[in-house]
Backbone as CSV, one residue per row, in Angstrom:
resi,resn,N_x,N_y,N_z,CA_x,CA_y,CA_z,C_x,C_y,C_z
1,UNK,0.847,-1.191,0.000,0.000,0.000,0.000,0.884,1.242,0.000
2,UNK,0.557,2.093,-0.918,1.098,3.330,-1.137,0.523,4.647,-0.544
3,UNK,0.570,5.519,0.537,0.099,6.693,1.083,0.760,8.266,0.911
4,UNK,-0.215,8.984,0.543,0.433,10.436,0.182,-0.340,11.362,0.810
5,UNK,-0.120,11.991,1.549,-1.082,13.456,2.418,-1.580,13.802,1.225
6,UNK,-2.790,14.008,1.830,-4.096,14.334,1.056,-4.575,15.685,1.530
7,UNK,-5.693,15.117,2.640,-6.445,16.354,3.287,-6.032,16.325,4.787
8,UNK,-6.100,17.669,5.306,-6.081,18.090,6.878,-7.455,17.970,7.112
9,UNK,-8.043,19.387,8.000,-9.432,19.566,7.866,-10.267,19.884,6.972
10,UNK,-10.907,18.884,7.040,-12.549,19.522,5.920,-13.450,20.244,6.406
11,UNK,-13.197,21.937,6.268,-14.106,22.828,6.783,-14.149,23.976,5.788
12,UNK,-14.075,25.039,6.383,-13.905,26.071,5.433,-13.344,26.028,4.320
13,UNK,-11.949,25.666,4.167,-11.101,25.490,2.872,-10.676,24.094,3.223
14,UNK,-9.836,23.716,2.361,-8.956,22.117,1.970,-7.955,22.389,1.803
15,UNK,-6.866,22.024,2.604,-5.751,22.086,2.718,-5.110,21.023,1.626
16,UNK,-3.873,21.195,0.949,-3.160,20.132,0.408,-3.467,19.872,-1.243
17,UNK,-4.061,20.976,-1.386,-4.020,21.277,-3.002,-4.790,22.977,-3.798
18,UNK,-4.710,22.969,-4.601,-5.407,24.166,-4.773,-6.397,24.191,-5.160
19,UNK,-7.232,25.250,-5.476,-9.182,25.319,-6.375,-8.492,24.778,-7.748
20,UNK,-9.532,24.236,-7.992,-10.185,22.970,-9.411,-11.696,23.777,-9.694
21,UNK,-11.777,23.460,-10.853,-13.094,23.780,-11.720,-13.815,22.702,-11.005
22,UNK,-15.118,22.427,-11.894,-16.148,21.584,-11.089,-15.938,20.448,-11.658
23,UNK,-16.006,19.164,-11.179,-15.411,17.949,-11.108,-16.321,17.731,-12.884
24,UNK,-16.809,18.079,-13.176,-18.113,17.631,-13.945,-17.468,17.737,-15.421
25,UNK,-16.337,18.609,-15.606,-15.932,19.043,-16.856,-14.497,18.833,-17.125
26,UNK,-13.906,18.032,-16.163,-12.560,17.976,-15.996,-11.739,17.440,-16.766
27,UNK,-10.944,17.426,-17.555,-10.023,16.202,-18.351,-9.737,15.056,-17.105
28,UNK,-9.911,13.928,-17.707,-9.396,12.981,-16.797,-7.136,13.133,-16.882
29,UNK,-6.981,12.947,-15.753,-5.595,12.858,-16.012,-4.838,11.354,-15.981
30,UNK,-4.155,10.735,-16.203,-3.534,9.330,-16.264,-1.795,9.569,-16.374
31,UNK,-1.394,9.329,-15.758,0.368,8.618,-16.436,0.567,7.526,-16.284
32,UNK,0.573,7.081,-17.560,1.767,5.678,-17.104,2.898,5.977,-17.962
33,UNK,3.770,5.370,-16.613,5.434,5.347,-16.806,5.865,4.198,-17.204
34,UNK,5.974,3.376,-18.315,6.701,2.343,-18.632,7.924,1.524,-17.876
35,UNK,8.247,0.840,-17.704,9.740,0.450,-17.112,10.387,-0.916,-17.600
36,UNK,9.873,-1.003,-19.270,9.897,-1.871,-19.691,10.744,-2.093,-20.860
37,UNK,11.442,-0.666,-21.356,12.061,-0.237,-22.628,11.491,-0.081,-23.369
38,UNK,10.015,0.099,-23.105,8.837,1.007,-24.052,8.672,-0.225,-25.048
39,UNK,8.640,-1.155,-24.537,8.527,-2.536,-25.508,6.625,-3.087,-25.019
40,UNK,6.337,-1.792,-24.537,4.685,-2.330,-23.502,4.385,-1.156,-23.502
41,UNK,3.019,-1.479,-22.626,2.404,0.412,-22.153,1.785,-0.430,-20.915
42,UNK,1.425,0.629,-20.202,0.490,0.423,-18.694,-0.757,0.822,-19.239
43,UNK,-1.744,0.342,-18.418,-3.460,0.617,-18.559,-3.964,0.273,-17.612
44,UNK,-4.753,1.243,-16.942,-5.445,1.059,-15.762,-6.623,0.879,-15.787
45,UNK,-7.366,0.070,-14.385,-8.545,-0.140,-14.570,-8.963,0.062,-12.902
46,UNK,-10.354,0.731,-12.528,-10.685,1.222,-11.327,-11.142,0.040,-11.023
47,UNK,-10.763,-0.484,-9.470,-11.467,-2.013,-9.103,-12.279,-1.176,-7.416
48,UNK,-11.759,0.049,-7.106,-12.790,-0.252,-6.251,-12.032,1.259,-4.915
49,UNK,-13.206,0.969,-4.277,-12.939,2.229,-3.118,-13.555,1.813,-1.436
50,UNK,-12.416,2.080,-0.571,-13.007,1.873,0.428,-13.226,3.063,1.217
51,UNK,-14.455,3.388,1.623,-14.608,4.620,2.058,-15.716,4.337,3.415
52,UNK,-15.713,4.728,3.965,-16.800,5.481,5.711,-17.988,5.625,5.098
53,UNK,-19.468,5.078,5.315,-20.645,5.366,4.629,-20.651,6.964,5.392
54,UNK,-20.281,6.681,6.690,-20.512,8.272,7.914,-19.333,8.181,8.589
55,UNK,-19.271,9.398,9.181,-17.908,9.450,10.115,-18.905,10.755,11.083
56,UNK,-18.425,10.281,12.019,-18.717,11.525,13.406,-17.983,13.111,13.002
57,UNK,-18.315,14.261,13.549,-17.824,15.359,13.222,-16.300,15.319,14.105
58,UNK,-15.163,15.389,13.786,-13.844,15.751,15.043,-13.239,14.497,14.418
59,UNK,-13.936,13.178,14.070,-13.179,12.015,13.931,-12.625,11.611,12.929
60,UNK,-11.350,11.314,12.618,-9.985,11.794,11.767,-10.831,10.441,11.110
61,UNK,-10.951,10.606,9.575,-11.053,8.857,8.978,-9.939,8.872,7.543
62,UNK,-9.744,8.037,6.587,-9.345,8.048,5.488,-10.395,7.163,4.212
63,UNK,-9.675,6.858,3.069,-10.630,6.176,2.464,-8.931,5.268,1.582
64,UNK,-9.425,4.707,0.905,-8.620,3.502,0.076,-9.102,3.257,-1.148
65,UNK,-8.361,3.807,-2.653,-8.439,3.504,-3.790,-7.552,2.522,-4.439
66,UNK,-8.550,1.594,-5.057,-7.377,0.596,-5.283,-7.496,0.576,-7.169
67,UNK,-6.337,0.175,-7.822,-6.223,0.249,-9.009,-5.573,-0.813,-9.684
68,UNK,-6.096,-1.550,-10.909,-5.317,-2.889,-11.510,-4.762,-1.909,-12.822
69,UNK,-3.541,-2.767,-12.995,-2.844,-2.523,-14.260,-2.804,-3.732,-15.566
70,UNK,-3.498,-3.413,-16.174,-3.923,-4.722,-16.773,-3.386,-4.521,-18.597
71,UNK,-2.466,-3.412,-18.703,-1.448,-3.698,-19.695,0.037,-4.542,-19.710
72,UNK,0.688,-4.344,-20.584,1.620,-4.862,-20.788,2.914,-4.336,-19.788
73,UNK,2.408,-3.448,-19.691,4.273,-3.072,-18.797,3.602,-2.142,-17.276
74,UNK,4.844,-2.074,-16.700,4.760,-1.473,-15.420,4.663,0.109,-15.921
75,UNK,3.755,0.759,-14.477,3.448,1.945,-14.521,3.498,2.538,-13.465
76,UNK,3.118,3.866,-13.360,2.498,4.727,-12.525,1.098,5.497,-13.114
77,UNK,0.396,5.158,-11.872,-0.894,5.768,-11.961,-0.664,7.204,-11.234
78,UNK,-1.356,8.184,-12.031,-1.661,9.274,-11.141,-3.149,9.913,-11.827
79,UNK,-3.858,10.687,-10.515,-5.164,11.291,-10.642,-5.363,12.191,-9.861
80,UNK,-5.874,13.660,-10.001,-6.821,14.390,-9.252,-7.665,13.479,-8.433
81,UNK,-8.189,14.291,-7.254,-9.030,14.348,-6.658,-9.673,14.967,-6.199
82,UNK,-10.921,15.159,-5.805,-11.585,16.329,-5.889,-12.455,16.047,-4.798
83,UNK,-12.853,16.956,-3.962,-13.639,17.363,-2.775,-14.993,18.025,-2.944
84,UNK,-15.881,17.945,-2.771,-17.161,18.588,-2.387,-17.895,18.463,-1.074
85,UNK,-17.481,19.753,-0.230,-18.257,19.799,0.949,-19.556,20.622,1.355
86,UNK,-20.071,19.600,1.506,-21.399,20.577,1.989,-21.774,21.024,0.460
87,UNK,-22.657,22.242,0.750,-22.848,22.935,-0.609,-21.457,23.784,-1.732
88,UNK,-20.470,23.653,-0.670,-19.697,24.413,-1.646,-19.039,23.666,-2.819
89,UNK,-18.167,24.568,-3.526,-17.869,24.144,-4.994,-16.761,23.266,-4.711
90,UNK,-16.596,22.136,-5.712,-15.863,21.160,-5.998,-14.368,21.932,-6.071
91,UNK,-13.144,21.240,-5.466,-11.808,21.590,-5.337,-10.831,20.560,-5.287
92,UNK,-9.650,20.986,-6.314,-8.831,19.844,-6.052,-8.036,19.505,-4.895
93,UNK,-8.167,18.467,-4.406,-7.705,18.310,-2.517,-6.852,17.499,-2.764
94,UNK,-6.065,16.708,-3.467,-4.912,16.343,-3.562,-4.550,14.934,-5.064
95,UNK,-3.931,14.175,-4.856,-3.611,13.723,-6.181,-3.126,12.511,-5.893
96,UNK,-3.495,11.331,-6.382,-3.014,9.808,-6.383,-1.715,9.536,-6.997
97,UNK,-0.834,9.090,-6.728,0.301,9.001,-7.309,0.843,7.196,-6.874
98,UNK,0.699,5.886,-7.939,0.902,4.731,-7.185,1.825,3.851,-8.292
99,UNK,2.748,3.270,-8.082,3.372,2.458,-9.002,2.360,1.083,-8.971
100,UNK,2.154,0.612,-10.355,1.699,-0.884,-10.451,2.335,-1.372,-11.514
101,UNK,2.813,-2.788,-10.920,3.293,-3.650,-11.982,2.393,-4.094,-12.803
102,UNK,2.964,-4.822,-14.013,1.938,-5.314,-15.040,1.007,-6.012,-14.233
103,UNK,-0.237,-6.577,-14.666,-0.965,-7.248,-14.476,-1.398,-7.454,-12.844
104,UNK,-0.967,-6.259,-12.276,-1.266,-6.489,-10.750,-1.820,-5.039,-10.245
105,UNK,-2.363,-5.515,-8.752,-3.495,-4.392,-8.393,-2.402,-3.628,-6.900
106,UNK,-2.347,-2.704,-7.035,-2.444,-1.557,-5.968,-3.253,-0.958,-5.111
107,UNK,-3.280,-0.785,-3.995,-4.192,0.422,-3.319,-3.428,1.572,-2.725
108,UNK,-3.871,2.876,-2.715,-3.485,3.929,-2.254,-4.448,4.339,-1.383
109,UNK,-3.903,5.006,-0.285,-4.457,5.168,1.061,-4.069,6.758,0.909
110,UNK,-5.421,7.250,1.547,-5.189,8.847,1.636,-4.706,8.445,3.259
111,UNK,-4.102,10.271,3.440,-4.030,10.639,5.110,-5.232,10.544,5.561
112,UNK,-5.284,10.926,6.565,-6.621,10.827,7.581,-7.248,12.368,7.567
113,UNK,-8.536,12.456,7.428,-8.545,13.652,7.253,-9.769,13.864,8.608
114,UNK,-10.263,15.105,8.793,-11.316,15.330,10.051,-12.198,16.621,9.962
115,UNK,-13.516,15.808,9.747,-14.329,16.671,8.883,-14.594,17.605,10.317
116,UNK,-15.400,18.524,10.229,-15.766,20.143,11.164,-17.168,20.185,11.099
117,UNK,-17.691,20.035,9.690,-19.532,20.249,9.830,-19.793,19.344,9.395
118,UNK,-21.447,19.499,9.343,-22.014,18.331,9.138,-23.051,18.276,7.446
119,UNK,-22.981,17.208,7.073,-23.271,16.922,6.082,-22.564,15.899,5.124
120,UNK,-23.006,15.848,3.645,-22.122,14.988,2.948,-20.908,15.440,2.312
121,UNK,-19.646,14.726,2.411,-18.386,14.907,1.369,-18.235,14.461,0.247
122,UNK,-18.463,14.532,-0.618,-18.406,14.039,-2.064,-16.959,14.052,-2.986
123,UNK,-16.318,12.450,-3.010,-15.055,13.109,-3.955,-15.112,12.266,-4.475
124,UNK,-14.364,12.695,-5.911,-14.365,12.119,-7.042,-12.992,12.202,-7.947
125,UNK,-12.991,10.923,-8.526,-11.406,10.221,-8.605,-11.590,10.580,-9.721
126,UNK,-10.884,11.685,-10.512,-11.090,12.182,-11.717,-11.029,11.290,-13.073
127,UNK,-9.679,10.636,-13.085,-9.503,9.882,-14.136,-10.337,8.965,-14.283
128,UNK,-10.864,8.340,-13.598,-12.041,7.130,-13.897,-13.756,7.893,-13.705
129,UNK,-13.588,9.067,-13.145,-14.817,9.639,-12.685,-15.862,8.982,-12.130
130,UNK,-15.088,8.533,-10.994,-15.757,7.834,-10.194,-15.905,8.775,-8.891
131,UNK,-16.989,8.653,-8.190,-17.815,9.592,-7.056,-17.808,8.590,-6.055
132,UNK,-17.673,9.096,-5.212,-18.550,8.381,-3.524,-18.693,9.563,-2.657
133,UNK,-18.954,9.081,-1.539,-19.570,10.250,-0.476,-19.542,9.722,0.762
134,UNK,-19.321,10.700,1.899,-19.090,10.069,3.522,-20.021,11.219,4.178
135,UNK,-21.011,10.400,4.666,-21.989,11.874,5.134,-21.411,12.098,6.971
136,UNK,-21.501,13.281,7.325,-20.647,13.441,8.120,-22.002,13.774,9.217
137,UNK,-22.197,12.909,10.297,-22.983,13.281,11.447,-22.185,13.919,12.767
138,UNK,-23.804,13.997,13.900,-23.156,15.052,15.196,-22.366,13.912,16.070
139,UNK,-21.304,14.510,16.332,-20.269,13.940,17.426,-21.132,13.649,18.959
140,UNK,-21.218,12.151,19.413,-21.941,11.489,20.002,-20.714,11.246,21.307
141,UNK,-20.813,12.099,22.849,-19.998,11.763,23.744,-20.683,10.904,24.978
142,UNK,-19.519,10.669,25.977,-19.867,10.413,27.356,-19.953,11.893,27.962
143,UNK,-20.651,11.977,29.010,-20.437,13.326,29.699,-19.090,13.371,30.495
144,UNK,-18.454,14.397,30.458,-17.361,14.570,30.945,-16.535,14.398,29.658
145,UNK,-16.741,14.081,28.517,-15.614,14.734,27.328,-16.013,15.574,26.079
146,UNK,-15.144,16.636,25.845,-15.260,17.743,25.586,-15.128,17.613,23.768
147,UNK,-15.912,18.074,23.313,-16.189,18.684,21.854,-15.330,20.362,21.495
148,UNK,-14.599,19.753,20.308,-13.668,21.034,20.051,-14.823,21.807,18.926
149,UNK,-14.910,23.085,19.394,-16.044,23.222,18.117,-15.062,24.270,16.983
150,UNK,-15.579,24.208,15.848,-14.780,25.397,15.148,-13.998,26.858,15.659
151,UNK,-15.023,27.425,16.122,-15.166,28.358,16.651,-14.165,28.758,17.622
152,UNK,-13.419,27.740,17.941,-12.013,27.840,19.222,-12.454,27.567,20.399
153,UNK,-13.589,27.388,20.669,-14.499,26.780,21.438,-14.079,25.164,22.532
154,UNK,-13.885,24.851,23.303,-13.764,23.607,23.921,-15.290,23.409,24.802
155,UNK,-16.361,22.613,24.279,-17.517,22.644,25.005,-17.045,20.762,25.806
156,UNK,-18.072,20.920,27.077,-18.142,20.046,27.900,-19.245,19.915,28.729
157,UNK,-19.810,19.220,28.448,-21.043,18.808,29.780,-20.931,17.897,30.795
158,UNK,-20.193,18.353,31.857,-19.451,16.997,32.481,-20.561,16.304,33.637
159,UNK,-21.543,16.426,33.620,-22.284,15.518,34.306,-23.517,16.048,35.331
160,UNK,-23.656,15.604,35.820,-24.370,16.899,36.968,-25.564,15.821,37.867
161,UNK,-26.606,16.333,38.471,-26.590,15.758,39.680,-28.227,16.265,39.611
162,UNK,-29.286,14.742,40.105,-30.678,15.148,40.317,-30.730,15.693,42.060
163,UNK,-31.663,17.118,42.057,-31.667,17.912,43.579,-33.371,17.997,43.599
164,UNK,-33.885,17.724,44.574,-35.194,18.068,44.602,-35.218,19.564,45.476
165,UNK,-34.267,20.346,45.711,-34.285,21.688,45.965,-33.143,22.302,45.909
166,UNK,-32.962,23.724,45.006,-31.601,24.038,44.741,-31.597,25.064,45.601
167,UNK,-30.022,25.042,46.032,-29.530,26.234,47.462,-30.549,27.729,47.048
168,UNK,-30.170,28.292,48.353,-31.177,29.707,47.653,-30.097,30.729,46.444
169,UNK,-30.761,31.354,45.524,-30.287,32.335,44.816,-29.606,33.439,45.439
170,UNK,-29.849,34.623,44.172,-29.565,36.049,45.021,-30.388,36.468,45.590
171,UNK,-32.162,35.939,45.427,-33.295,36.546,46.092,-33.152,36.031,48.037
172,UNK,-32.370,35.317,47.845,-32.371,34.636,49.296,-33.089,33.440,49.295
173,UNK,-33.899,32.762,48.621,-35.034,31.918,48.821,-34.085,30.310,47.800
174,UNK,-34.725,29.620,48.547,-33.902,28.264,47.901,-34.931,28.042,46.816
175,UNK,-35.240,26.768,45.860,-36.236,26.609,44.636,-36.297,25.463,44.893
176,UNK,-38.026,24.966,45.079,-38.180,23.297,45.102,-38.376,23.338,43.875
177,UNK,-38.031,21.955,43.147,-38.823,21.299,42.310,-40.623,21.201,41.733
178,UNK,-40.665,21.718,41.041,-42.286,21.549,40.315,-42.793,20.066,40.999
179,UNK,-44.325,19.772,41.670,-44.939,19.332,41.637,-44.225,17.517,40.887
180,UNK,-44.042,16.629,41.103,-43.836,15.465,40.304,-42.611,15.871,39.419
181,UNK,-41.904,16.401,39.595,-40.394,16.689,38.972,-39.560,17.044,39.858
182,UNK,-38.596,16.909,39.026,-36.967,17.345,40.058,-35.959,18.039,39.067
183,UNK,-34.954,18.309,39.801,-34.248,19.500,38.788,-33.044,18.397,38.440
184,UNK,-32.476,18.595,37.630,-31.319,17.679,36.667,-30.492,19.157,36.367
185,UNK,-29.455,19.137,37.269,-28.535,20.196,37.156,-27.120,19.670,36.520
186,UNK,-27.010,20.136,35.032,-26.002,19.790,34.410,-24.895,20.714,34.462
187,UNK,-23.613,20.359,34.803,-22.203,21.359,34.701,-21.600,21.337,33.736
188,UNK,-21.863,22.574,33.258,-21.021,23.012,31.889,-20.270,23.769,31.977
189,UNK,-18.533,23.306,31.251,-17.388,23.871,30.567,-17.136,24.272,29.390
190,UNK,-16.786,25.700,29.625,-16.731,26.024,28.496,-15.256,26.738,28.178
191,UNK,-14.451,26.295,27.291,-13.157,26.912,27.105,-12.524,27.457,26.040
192,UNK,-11.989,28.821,25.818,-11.614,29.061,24.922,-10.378,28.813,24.609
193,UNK,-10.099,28.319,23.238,-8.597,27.986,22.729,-7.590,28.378,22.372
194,UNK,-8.208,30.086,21.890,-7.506,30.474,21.549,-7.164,31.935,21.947
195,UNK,-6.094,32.832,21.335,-5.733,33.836,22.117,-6.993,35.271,22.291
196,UNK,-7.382,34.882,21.472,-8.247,36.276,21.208,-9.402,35.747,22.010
197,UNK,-10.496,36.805,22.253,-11.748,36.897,22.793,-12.498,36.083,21.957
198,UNK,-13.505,35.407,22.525,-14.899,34.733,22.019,-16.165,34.233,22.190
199,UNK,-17.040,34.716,21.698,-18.382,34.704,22.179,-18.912,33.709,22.392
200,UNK,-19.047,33.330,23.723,-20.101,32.055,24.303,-21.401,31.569,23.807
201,UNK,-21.524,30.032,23.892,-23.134,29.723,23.441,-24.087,30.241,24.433
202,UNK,-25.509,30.613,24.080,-26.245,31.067,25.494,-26.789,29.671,26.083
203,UNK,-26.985,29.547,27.022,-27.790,28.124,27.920,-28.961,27.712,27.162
204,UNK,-29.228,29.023,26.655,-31.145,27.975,25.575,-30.438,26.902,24.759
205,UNK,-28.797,27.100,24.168,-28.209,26.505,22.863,-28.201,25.032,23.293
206,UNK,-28.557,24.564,24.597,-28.271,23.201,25.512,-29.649,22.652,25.415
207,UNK,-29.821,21.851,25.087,-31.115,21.036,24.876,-31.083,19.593,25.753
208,UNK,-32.032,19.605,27.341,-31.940,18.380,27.625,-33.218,17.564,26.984
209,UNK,-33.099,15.980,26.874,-33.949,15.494,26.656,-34.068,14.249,27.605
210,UNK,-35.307,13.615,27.867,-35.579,12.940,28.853,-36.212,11.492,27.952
211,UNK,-35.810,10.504,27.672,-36.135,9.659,26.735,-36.761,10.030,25.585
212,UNK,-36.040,10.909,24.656,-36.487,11.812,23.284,-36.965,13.168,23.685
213,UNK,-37.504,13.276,25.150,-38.183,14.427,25.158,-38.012,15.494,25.909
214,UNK,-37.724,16.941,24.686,-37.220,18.065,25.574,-37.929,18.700,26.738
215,UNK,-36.965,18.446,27.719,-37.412,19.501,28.727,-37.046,21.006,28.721
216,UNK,-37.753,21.954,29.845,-37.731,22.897,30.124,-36.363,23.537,31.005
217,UNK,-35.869,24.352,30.867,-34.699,24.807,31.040,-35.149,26.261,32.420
218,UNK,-34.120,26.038,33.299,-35.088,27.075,34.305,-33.559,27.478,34.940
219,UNK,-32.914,28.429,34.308,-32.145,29.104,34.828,-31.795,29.694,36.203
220,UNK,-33.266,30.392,36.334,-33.019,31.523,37.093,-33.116,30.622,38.744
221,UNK,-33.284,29.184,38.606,-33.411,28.770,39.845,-32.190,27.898,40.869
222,UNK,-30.907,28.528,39.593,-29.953,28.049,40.108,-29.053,29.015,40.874
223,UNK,-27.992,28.793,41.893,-27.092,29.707,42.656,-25.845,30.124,41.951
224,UNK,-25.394,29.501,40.681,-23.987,29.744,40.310,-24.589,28.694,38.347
225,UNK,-25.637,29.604,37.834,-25.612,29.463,36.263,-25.117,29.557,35.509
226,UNK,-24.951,28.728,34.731,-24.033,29.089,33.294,-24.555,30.290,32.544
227,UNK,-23.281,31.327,32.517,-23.879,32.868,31.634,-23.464,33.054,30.363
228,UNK,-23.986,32.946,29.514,-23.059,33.598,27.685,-22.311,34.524,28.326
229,UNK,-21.470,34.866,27.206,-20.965,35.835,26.662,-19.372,35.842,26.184
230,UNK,-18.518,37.429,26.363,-17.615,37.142,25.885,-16.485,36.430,26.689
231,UNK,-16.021,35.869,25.982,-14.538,34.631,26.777,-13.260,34.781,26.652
232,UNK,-12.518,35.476,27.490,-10.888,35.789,27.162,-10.111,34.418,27.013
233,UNK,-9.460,35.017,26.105,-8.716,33.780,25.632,-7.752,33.638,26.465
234,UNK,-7.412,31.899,26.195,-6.993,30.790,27.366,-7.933,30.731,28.677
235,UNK,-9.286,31.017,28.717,-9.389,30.989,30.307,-10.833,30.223,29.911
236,UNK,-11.376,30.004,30.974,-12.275,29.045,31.557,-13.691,29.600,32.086
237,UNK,-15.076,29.148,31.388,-16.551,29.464,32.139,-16.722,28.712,32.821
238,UNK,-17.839,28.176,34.164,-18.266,26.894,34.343,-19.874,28.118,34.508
239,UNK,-20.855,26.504,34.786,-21.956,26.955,35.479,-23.176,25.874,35.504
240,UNK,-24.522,26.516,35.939,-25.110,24.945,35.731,-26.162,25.622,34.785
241,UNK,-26.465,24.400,33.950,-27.586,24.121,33.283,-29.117,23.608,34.000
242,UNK,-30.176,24.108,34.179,-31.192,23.727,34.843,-32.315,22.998,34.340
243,UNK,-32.530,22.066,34.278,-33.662,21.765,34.153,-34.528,20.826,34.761
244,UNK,-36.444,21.010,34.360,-37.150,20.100,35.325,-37.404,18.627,34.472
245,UNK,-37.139,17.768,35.328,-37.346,16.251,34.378,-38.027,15.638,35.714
246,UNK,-39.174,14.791,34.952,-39.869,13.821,36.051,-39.013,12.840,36.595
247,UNK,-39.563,13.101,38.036,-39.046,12.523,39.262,-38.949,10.995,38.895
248,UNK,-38.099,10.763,39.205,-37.599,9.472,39.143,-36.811,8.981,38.071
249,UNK,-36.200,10.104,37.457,-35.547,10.279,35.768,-34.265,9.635,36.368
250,UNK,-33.144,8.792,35.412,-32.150,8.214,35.902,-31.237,8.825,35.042
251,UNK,-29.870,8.424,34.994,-29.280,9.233,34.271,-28.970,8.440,32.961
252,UNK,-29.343,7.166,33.041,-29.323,6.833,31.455,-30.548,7.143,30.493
253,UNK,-30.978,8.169,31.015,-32.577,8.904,30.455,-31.727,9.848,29.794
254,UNK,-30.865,10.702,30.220,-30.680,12.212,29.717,-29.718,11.760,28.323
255,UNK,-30.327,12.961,27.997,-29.208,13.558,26.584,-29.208,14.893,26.276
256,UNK,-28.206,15.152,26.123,-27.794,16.972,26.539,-26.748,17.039,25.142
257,UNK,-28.153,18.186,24.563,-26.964,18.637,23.132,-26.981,20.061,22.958
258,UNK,-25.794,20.268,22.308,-25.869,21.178,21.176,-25.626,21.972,19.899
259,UNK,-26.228,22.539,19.307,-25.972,22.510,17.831,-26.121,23.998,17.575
260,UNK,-25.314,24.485,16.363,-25.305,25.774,16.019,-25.033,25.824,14.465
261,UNK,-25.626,26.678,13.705,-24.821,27.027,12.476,-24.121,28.368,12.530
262,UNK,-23.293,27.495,11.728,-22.213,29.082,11.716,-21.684,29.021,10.303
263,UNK,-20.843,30.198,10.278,-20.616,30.856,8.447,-20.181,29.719,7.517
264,UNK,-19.248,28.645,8.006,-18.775,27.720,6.983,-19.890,26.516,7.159
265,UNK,-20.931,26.666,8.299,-21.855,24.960,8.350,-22.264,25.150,9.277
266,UNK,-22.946,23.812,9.797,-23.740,22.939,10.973,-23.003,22.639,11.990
267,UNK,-22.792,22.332,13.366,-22.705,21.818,13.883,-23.474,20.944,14.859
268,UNK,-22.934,19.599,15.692,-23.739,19.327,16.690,-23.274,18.221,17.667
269,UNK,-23.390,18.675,18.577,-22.439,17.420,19.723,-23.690,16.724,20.618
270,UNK,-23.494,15.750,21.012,-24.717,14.989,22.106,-24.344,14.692,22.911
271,UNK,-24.126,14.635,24.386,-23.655,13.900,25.156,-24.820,13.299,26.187
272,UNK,-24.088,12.235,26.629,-25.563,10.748,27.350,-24.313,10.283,28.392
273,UNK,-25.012,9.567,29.200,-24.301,8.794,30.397,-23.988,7.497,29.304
């Protein structure tokens, strides 16, 4: 097996080659290199691709093109490749380059690459014009590990704790629980990565759910809440997330997400016990 860096992240731009027209109109490209005293030629034939039907958002995957040479002499294969993310326009993201002997098959292995949003990747192996696609879903955690989001962002929902009455506020007064519910107080981290300032998700952006179903979010009944806003870089938010879930909710009930779009895409993280 033959491997050549391909792609970094698949987000905004594609690292590891430059813009390409749209895959749709492209000359196919081919070399074969003889090594035979030009007494032969090479000829290739596409046998196949191994690729991720899905990959999680953050999680590095690759894919595997394999190629037979089914002329007379030894060669080198080479091809474009081409990227389509999300809605944007098709780009060349890097290039196959594989020696095959006569009559025998090769595979080439891209780097690992790690998609950012969500949706499908579409690339296509120019010379044979062949397509596949890796649709890219929301990053699925344990509580207590942290989702890097684009944004420079380090989010975390590290767990939190059922109270049938939370300490008192600033009003002085403590908060029971609603009637047949209890509060599910989740602790959220939030960290910025990078040097500059950056704007926090607000607490609505946290969605608990209680076997599929969203609950109600009740801020104001906690002593030390999680607050938006802006975040100096390198430093650290915490706070709690509030909400009411029927009494007797366990913690393999909850699921605590969240999702945002932003200028280059989708995002969305889940975290569950």
């Amino acid at each position: 097996m033959q491997r050549r860096a391909f792609l970094g992240t698949l987000g905004a731009t594609v690292v590891g080659g430059c813009a390409g027209n749209d895959g749709s109109d492209a000359d196919p490209t081919t070399t074969a290199t003889s090594t035979d005293g030009g007494r032969g030629s090479a000829e290739f034939e596409f046998v196949g691709v191994q690729a991720p039907d899905s990959v999680q958002l953050n999680v590095p995957e690759s894919f595997t093109v394999t190629v037979r040479n089914v002329g007379s002499a030894d060669g080198t294969f080479t091809s474009p490749i081409r990227i389509k993310v999300g809605e944007a326009e098709w780009r060349t993201a890097g290039e196959i380059s594989v020696s095959v002997p006569a009559g025998e098959t090769r595979e080439w292995q891209s780097a690992r690459f790690v998609p950012r949003y969500l949706g499908p990747i579409r690339f296509r192996l120019v010379a044979f014009d062949e397509q596949w696609s890796t649709q890219v879903t929301p990053r699925t955690l344990d509580f207590g590990t942290s989702y890097d989001a684009p944004t420079g962002l380090r989010l975390n929902v590290l767990g939190g704790s059922f109270e049938t009455e939370l300490p008192a506020t600033t009003n002085g007064t403590s908060t029971a629980a609603p009637d047949g519910e209890t509060w599910a107080v989740m602790r959220l981290d939030v960290r910025n990565r990078l040097q500059e300032p950056r704007p926090t998700p607000e607490a609505s952006a946290f969605v608990l759910e209680v076997d599929g179903e969203r609950r109600p979010q009740h801020q104001d009944a906690s002593d030390d809440p999680y607050e938006s806003g802006s975040l100096d870089g390198r430093t650290v938010r915490r706070g709690d997330l509030v909400y009411a879930v029927p009494a007797g909710t366990r913690a393999g009930g909850l699921t605590c997400w969240w999702e945002a779009s932003l200028a280059n895409g989708d995002v969305k993280a889940i975290w569950t016990a």
